[in-house]
C-alpha positions as CSV (number, residue, x, y, z in Angstrom):
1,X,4.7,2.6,12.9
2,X,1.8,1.0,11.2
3,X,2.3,0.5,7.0
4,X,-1.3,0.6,4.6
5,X,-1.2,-0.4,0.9
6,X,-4.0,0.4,-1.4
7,X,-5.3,-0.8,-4.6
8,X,-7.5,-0.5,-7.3
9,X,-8.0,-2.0,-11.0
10,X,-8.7,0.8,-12.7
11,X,-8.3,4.8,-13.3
12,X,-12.1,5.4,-12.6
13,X,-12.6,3.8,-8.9
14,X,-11.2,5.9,-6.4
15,X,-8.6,5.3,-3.2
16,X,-10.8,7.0,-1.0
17,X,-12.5,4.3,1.2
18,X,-9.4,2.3,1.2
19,X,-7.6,5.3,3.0
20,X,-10.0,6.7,4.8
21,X,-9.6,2.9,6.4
22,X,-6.1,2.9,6.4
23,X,-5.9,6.0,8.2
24,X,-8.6,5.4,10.9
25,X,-6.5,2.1,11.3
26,X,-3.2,4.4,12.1
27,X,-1.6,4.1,9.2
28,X,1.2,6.6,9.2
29,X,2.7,5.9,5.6
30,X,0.0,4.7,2.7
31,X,1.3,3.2,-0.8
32,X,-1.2,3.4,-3.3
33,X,-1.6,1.9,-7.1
34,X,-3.8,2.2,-9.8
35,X,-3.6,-1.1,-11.8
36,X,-4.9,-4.1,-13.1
37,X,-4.5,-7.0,-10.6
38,X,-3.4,-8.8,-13.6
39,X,-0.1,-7.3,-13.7
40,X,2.4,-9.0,-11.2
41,X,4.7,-6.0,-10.9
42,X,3.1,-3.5,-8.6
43,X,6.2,-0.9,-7.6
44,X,4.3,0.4,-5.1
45,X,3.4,-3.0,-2.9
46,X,7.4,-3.9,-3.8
47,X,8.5,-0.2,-1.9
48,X,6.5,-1.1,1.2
49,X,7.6,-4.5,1.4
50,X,11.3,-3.0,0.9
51,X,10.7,0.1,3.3
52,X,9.2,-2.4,6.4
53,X,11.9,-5.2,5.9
54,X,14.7,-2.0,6.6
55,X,13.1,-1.7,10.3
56,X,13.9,-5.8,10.6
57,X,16.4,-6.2,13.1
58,X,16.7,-10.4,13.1
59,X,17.6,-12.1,16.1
């Protein structure tokens, strides 16, 4: 299953472009944030990360 993430600095710009993309791409589950990309703690980009590293099997 293909994973997006989504971004954008402030409350005004909008997500839509991003997952339009993301879902023309095949993207079955999106994580969005609205933040600075000042800020190094982004809960969202740290859930995907988290959700795609359950599906690891290592070998």
């Amino acid at each position: 299953m293909k994973i997006g993430y989504t971004r954008v600095s402030t409350l005004e710009q909008s997500l839509e472009l991003q997952l339009d993309a993301l879902e023309r791409a095949g993207c079955k589950k999106i994580y969005q944030e609205k933040m600075s990309s000042m800020k190094d703690d982004r809960p969202q980009l740290s859930q995907l990360i988290e959700y795609a590293r359950e599906g690891f099997e290592a070998i």
